[in-house]
KOLKEFI-612100 format. One line per 8 residues: number of its first residue (from 0); for each residue x, y, z of N, C-alpha, C. Coordinates in steps of 0.02 Angstrom, whole numbers. Layout:
NUM	X,Y,Z,X,Y,Z,X,Y,Z ~ ...
This chain:
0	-721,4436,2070,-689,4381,2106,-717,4314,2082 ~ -801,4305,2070,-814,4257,2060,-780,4227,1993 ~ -793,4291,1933,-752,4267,1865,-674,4246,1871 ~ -652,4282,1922,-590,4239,1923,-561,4184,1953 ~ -621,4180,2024,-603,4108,2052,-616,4060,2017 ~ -688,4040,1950,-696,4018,1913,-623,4024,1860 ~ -591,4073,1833,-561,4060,1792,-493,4025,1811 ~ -465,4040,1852,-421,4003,1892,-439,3910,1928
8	-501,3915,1915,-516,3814,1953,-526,3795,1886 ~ -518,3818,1833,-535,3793,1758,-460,3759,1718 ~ -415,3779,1737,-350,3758,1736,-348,3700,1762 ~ -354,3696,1807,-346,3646,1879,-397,3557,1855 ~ -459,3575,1822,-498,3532,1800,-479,3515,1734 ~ -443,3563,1681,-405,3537,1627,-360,3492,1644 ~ -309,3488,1673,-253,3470,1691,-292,3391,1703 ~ -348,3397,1780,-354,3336,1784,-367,3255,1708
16	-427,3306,1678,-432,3268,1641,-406,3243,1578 ~ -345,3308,1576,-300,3262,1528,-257,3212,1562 ~ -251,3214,1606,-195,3167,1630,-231,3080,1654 ~ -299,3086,1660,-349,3051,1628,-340,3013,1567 ~ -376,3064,1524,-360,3054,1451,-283,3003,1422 ~ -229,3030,1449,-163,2999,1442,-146,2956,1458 ~ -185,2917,1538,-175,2840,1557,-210,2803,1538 ~ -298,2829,1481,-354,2790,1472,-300,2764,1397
24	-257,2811,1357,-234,2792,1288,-168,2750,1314 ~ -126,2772,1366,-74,2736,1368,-116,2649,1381 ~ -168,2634,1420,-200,2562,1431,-216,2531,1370 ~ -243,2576,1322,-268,2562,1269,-210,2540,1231 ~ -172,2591,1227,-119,2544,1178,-67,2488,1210 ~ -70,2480,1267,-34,2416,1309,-87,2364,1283 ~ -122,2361,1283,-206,2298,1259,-204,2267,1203 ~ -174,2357,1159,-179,2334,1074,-114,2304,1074
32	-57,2328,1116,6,2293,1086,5,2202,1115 ~ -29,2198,1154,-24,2144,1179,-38,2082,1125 ~ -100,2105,1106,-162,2055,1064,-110,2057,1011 ~ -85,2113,971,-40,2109,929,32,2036,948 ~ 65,2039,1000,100,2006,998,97,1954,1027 ~ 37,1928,1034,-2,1870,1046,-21,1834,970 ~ -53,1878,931,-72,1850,844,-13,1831,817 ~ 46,1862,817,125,1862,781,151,1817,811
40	119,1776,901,180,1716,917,146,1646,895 ~ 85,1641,874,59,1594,853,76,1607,782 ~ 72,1511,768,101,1480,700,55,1499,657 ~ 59,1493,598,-16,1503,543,-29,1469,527 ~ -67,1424,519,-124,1357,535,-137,1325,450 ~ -128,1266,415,-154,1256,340,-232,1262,332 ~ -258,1270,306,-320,1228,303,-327,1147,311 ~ -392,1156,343,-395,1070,377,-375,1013,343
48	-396,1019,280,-403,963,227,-343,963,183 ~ -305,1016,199,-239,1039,151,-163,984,207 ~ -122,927,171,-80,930,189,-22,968,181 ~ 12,992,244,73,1025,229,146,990,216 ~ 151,1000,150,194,969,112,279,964,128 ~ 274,1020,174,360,1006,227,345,974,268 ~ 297,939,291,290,906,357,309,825,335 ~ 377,808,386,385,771,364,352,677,377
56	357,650,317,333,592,341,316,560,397 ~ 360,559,442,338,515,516,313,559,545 ~ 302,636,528,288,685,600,204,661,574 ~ 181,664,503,122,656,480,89,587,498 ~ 126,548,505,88,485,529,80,477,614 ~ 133,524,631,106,538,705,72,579,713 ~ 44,634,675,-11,675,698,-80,646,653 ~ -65,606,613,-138,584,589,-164,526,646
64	-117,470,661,-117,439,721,-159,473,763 ~ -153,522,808,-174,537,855,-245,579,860 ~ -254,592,811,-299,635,797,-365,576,741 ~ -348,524,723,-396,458,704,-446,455,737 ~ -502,430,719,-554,421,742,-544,348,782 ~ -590,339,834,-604,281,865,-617,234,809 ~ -583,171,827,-613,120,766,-626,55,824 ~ -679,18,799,-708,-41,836,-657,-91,837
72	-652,-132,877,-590,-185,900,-583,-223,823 ~ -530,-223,823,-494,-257,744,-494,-210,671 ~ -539,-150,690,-548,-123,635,-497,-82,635 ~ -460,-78,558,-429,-13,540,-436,53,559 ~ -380,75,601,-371,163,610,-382,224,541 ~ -426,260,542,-434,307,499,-409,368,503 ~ -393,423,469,-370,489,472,-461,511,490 ~ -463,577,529,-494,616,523,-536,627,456
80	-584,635,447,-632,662,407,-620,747,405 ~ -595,773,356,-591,878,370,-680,891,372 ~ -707,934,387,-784,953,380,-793,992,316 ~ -796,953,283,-811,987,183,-858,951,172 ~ -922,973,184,-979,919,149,-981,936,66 ~ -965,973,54,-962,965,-31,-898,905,-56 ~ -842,909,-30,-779,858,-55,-847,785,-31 ~ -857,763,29,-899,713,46,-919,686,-8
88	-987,735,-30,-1037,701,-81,-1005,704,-160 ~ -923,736,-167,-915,717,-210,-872,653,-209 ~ -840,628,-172,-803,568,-170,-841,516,-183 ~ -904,529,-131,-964,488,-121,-967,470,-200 ~ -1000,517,-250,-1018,496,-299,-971,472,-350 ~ -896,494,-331,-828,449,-381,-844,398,-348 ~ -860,374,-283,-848,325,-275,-893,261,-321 ~ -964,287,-339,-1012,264,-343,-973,233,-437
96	-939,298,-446,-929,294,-530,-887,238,-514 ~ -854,233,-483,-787,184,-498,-821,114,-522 ~ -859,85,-507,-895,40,-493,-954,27,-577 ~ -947,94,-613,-979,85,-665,-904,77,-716 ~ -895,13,-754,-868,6,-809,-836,67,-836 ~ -903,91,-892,-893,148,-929,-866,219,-907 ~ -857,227,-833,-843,277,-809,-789,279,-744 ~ -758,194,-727,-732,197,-673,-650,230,-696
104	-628,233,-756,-542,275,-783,-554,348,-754 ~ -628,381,-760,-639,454,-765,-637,457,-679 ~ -667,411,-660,-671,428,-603,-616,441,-546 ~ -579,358,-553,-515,344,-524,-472,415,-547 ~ -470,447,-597,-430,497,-616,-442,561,-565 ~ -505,574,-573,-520,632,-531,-504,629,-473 ~ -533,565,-424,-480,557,-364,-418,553,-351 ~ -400,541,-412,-309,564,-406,-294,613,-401
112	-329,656,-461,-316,730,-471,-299,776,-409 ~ -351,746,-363,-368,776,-284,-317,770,-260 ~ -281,733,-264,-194,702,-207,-217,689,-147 ~ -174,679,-102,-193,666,-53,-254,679,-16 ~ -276,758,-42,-337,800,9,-394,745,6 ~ -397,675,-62,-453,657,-49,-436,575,-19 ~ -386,577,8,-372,509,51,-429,499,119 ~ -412,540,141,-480,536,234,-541,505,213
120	-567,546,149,-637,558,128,-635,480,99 ~ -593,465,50,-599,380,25,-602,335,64 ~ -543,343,122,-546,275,177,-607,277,199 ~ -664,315,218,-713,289,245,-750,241,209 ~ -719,250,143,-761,196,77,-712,119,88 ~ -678,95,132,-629,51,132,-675,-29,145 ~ -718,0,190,-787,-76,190,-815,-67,157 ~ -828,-43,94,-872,-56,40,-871,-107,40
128	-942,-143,30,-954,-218,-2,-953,-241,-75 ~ -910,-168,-103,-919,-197,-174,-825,-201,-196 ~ -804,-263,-194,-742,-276,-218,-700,-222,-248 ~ -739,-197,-304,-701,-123,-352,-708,-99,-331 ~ -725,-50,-262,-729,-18,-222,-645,-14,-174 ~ -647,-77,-142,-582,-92,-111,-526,-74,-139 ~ -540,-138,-223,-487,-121,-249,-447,-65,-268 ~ -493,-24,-292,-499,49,-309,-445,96,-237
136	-504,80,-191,-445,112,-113,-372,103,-122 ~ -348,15,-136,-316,18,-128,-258,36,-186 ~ -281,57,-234,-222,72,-291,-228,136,-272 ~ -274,172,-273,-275,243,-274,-232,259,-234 ~ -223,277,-153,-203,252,-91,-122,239,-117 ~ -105,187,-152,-51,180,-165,-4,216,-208 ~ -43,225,-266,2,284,-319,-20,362,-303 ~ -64,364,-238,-40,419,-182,5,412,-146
144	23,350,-133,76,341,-97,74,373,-23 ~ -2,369,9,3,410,52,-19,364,133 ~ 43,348,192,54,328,217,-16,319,279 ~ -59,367,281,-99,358,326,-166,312,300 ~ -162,266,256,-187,219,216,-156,159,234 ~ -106,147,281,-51,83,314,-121,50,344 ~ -149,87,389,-200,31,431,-240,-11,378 ~ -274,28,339,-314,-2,283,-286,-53,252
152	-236,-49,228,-206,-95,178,-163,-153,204 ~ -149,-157,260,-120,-200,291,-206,-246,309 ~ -252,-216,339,-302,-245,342,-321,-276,276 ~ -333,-249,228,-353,-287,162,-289,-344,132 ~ -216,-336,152,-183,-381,143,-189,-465,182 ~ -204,-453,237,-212,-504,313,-280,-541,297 ~ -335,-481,291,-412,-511,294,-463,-480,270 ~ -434,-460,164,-481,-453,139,-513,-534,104
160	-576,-543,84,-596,-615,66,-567,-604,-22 ~ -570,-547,-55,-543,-567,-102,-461,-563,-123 ~ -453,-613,-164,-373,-624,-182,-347,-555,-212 ~ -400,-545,-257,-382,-461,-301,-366,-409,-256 ~ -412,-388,-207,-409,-353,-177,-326,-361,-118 ~ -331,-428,-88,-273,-424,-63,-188,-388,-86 ~ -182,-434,-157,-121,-415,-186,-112,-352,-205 ~ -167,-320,-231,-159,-247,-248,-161,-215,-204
168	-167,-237,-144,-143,-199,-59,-86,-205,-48 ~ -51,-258,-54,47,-296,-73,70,-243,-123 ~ 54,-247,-143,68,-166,-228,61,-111,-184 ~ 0,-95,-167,6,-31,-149,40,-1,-92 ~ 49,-58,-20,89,-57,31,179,-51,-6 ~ 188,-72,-55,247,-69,-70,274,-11,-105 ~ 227,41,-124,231,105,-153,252,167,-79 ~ 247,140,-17,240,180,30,328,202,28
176	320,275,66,392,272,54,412,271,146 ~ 372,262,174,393,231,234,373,169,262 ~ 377,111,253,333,40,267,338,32,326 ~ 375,66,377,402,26,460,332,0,478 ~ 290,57,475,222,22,532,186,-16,485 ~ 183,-35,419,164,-85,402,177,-164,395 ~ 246,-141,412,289,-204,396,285,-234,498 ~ 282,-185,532,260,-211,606,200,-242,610
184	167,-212,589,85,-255,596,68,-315,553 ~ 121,-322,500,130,-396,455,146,-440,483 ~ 207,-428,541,241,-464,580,196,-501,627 ~ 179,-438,666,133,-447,706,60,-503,693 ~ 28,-491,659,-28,-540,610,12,-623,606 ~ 80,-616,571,103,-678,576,131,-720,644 ~ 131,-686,681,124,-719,752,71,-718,788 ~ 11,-717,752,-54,-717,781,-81,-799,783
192	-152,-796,791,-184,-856,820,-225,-872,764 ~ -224,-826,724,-278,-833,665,-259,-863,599 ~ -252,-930,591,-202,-944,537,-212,-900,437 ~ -274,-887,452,-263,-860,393,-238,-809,379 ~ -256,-763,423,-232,-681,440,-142,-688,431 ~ -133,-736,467,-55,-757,462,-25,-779,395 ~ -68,-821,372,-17,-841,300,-35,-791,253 ~ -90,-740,262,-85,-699,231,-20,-647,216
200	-38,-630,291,49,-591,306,115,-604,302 ~ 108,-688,294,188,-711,270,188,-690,201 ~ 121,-674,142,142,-663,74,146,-611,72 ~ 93,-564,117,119,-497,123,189,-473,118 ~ 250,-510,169,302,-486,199,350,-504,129 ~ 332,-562,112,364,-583,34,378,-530,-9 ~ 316,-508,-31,326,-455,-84,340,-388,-55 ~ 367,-377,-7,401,-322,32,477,-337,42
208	486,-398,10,561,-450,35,589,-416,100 ~ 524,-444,144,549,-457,218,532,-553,216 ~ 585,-575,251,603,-669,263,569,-676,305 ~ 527,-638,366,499,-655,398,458,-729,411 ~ 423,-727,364,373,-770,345,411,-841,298 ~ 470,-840,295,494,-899,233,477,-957,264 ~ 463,-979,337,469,-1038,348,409,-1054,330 ~ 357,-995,360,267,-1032,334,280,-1050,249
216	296,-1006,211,290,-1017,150,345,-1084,120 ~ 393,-1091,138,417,-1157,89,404,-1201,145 ~ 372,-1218,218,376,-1286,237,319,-1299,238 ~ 256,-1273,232,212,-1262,255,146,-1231,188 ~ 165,-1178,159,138,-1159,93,128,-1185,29 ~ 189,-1213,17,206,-1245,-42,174,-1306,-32 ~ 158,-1334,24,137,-1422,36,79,-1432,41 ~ 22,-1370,30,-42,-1366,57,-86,-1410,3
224	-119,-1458,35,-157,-1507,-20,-223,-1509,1 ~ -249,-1478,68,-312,-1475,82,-344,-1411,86 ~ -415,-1418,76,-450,-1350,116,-480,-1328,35 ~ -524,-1280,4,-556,-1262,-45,-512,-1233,-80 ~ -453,-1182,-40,-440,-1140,-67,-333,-1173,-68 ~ -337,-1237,-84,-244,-1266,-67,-227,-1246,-152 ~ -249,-1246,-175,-232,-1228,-251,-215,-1167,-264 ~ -234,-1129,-230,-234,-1045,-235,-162,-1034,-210
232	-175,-1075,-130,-120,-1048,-79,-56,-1068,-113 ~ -44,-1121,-137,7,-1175,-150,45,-1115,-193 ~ -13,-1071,-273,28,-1052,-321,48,-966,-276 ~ 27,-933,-232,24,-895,-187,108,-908,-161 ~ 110,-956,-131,179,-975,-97,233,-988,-144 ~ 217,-1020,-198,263,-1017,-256,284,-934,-276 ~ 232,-901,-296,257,-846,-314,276,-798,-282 ~ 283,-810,-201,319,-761,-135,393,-808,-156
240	395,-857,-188,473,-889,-161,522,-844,-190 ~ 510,-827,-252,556,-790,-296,588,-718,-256 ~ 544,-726,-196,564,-627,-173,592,-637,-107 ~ 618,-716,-89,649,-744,-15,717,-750,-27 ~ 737,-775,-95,814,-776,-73,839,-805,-28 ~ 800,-876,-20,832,-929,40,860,-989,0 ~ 926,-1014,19,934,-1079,2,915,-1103,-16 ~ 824,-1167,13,799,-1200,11,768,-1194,-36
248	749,-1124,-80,676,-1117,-114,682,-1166,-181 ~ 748,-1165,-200,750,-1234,-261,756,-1314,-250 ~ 750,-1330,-194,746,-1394,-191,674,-1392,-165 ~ 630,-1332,-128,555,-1365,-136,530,-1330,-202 ~ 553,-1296,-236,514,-1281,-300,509,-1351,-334 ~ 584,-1392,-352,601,-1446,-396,555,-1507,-393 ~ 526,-1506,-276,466,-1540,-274,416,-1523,-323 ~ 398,-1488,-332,326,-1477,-344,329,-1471,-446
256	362,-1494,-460,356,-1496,-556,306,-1532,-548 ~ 289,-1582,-535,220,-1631,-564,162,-1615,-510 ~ 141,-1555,-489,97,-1516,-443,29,-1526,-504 ~ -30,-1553,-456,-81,-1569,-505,-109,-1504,-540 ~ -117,-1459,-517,-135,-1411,-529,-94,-1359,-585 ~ -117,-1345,-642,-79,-1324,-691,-51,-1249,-679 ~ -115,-1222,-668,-76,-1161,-654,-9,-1149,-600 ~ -24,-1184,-560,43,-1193,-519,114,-1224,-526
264	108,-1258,-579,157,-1291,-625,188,-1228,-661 ~ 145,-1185,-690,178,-1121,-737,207,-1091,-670 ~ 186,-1073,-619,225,-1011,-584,306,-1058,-558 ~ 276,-1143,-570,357,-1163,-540,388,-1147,-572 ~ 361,-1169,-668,434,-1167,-724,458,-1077,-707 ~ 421,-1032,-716,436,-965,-719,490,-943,-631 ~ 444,-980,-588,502,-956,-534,566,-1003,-527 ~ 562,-1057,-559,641,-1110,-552,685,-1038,-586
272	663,-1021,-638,710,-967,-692,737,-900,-643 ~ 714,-913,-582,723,-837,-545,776,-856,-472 ~ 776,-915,-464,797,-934,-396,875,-958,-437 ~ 900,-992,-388,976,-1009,-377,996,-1079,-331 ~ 1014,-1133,-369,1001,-1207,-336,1022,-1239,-372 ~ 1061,-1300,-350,1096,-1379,-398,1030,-1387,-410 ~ 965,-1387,-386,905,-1427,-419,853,-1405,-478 ~ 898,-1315,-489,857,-1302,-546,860,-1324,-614
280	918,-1326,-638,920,-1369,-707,879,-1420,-686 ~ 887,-1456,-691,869,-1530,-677,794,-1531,-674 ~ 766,-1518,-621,666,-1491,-623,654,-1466,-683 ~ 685,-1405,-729,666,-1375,-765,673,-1413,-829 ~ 729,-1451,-841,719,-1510,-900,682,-1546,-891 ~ 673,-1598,-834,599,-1619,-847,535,-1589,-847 ~ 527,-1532,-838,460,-1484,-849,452,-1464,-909 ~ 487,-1487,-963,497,-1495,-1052,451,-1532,-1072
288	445,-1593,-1028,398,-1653,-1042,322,-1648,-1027 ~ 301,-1577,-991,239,-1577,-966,191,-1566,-1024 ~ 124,-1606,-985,102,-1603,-1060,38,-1557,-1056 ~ 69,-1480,-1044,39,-1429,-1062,80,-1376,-1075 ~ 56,-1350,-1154,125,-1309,-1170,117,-1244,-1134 ~ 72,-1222,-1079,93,-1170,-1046,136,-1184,-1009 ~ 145,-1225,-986,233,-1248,-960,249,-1269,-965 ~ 262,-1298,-1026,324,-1293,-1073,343,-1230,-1111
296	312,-1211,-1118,340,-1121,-1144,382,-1090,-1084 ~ 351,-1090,-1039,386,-1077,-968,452,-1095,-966 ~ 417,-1161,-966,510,-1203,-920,570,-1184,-1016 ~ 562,-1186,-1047,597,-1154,-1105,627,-1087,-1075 ~ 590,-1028,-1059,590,-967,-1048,647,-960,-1000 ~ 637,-1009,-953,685,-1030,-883,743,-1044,-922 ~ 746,-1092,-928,788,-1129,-979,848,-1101,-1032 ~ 825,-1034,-1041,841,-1001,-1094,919,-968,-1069
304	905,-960,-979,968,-927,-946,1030,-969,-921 ~ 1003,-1039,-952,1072,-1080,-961,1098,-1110,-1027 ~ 1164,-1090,-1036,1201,-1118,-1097,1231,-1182,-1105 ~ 1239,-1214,-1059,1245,-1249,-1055,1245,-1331,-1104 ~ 1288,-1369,-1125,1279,-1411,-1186,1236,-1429,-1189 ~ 1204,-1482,-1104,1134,-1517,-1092,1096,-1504,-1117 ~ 1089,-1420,-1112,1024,-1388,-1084,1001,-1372,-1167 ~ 1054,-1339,-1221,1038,-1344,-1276,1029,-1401,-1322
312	1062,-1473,-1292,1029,-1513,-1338,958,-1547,-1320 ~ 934,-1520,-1254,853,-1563,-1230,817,-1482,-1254 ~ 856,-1431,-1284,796,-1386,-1322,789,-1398,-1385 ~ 848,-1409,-1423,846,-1423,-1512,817,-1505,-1494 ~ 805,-1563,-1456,751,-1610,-1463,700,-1612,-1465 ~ 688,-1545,-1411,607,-1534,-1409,587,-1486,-1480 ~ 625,-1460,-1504,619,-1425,-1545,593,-1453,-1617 ~ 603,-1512,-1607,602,-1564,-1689,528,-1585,-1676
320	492,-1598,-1610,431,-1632,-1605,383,-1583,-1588 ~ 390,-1538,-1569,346,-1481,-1535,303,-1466,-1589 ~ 255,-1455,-1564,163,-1405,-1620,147,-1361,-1597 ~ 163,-1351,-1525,127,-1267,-1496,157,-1233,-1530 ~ 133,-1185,-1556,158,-1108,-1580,202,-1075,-1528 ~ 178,-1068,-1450,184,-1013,-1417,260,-1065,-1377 ~ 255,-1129,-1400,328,-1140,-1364,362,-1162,-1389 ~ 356,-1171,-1491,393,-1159,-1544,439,-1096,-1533
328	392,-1023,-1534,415,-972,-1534,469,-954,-1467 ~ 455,-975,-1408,497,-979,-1365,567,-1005,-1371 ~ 566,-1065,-1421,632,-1122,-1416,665,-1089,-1454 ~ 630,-1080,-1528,680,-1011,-1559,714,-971,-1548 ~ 674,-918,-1476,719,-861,-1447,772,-887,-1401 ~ 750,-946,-1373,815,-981,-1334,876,-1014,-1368 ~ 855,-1042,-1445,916,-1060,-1461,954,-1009,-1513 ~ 914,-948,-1507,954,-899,-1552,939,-903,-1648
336	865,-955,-1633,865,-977,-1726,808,-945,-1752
């Protein structure tokens, strides 16, 4: 009896523990299927430092936007830094090359090479105190063409101290293939309190041919006779006129032919030749008479896009008395001899 009451409760204790066994695997695989279709509903992620190349333009400047580091009041917004201390110390040291003569082509190259991945890592190099440094940012930056570089370069356009550095920020802002938020914060700057920051941004907006800025520049630009730097500004405002396409820009260019300053005399003869006005002939024949043949080669050059009877007999006059070479050779190509 005992062997069989035993053999008979031995059934009874199988049973239990398979049926055990069967809800411990059915849990188990409810757990595994879960985690499974938890991994499969999430997206798959780039690497940090890798942009994703379908993402399109504005979604990228809104997620670099938001994800920027804190920047101190007035300072330029930055992208994120990715955590690659090797990319770091190598930018670090292109950066260092750029700055050597003999080695800044090799260098600038290699940071190209990088594309975009090494934009984050450069802007932190954007206050360098060494000019070729900037400049460098800002071409690179530009024939990257890569939009989260807008804060920077609008900053170096407004209120970098050098001229170099500025314009090749105007260049490189103009390579962007989306300008909106740069061309807002130009605006913006030119309705500010800071007059330089402002007439900066009216030349900014120039070579973007936004009009924004035309009134600072021909009422106001063109007339500047004081301050260290009115010589600079004056040929500055001359050479935004050509990209305004306003009415007015040839009757204040026609002012300024006998502008003391020579170099500013060449950007008039060269921009009278680009604008559209009863007052350009007229300025530009007497800018024949100046007595520096860099403009007089100029105002020839200008000169050259009217046929006019006048216009060819005050070139075959000048043509009989002239000694410069370089505006000999000019009168030639203008009168076809």
């Amino acid at each position: 009896m005992g062997r069989h009451a035993s053999r008979t409760a031995r059934p009874s204790l199988t049973h239990t523990e398979n049926a055990a066994s069967m809800s411990h695997l059915r849990l188990v695989a409810l757990v595994t299927l879960s985690c499974l279709l938890a991994a499969c509903s999430k997206e798959p992620q780039a690497p940090a430092d890798t942009p994703d190349a379908s993402t399109p333009a504005s979604t990228t400047q809104a997620t670099n936007a938001s994800s920027a580091t804190p920047s101190e009041p007035g300072k330029p917004k930055k992208p994120e830094v990715p955590d690659n201390p090797e990319r770091v110390q190598r930018v670090e040291e292109l950066v260092d090359l750029l700055n050597n003569r003999a080695q800044r082509r090799t260098a600038r190259e290699e940071l190209q090479a990088m594309g975009k991945n090494c934009v984050p890592y450069l802007l932190q190099h954007s206050e360098d105190s060494r000019m070729t440094t900037r400049w460098e940012v800002a071409n690179i930056t530009g024939l990257l063409k890569d939009e989260r570089a807008t804060d920077v370069l609008v900053d170096y356009v407004v209120a970098d101290e050098n001229p170099h550095v500025r314009w090749r920020s105007q260049w490189a802002v103009a390579q962007l293939r989306n300008k909106s938020e740069a061309l807002q914060q130009l605006r913006a700057h030119l309705g500010g309190n800071d007059e330089w920051r402002a007439w900066n941004a009216a030349v900014g907006l120039a070579t973007l041919n936004d009009k924004s800025g035309a009134d600072m520049i021909l009422e106001k630009g063109l007339k500047i006779t004081t301050g260290a730097d009115a010589d600079w500004r004056r040929w500055e405002a001359v050479k935004s006129v050509e990209r305004l396409d306003d009415p007015r820009s040839a009757g204040a260019l026609a002012a300024m032919i006998d502008d003391p300053n020579e170099r500013v005399r060449r950007e008039v003869a060269l921009t009278l030749g680009k604008v559209k006005g009863a007052e350009v002939k007229g300025a530009l024949l007497q800018m024949l008479g100046d007595d520096k043949e860099q403009v007089r080669w100029r105002a020839v050059k200008s000169l050259s896009r009217h046929k006019d009877a006048d216009v060819v007999s005050a070139l075959r006059e000048l043509q009989k008395t002239e000694t410069a070479e370089i505006v000999i050779e000019h009168l030639e190509k203008a009168l076809g001899s």
